[in-house]
C-alpha positions as CSV (number, residue, x, y, z in Angstrom):
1,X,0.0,0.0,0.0
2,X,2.7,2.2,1.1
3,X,4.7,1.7,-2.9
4,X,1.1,2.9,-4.4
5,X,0.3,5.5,-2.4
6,X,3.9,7.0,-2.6
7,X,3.4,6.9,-6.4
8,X,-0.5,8.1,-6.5
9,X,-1.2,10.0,-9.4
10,X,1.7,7.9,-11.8
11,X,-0.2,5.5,-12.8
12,X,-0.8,1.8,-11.8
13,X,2.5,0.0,-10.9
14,X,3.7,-3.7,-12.1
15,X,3.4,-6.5,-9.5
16,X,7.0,-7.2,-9.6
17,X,8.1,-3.5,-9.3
18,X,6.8,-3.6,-5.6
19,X,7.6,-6.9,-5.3
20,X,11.4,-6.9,-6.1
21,X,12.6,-4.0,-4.1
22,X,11.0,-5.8,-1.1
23,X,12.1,-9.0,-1.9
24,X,8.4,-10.2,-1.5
25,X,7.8,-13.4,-3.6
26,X,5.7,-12.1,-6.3
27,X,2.4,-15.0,-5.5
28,X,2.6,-14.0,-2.0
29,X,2.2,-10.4,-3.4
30,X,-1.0,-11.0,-5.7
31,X,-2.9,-12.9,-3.3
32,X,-2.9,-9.8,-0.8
33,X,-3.4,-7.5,-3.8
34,X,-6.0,-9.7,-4.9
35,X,-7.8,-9.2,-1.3
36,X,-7.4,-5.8,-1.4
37,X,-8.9,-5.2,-4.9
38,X,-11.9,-7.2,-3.8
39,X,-12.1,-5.0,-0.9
40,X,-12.1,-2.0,-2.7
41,X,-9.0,-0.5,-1.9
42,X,-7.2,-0.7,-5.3
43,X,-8.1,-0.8,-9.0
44,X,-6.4,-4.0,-10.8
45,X,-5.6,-3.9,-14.9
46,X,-5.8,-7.9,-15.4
47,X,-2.8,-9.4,-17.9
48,X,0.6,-10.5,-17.8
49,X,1.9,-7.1,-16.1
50,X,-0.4,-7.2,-13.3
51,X,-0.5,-3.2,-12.4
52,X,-2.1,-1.8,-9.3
53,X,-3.3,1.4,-8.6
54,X,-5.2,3.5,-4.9
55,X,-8.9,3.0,-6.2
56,X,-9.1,6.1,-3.0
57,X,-7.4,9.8,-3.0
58,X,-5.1,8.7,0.3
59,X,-4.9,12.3,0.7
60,X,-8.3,11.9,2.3
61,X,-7.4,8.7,4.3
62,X,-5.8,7.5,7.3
63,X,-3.8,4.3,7.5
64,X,-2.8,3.0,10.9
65,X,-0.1,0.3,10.4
C-alpha cells in the first residue's frame, strides 16, 4: 500500500516492481493485492503485467499500520 500510495497519481504499478525492491515473492504479493482489490482498496488492470493502482485519494485517508 505504502509503494502505491507514494506513487499516487503515476499510474498503476507492475506487480513485480513492488515486489522486487521488497524481496516479496511475487504469488505472495498477488494474493494480498487480490484481497485488497476485492475490498475495494485498489483498482487491478488484469494481464501478464499485473499493475495496481489507490482505487481512493489517500490524501483523504488515514492508514494506521
Amino acid at each position: 500500500m505504502q509503494h502505491l500510495a507514494d506513487r499516487h497519481g503515476e499510474g498503476s504499478s507492475p506487480l513485480a516492481a513492488m515486489a522486487g525492491p521488497q524481496k516479496i515473492p511475487a504469488r505472495f504479493l498477488e494474493v494480498i493485492l487480490s484481497e485488497l482489490t476485492r475490498a475495494g482498496f485498489l483498482n487491478c488492470c488484469a494481464g501478464e503485467a499485473g499493475t495496481y493502482g489507490l482505487h481512493f485519494d489517500q490524501s483523504r485517508t488515514l492508514l494506521a499500520i
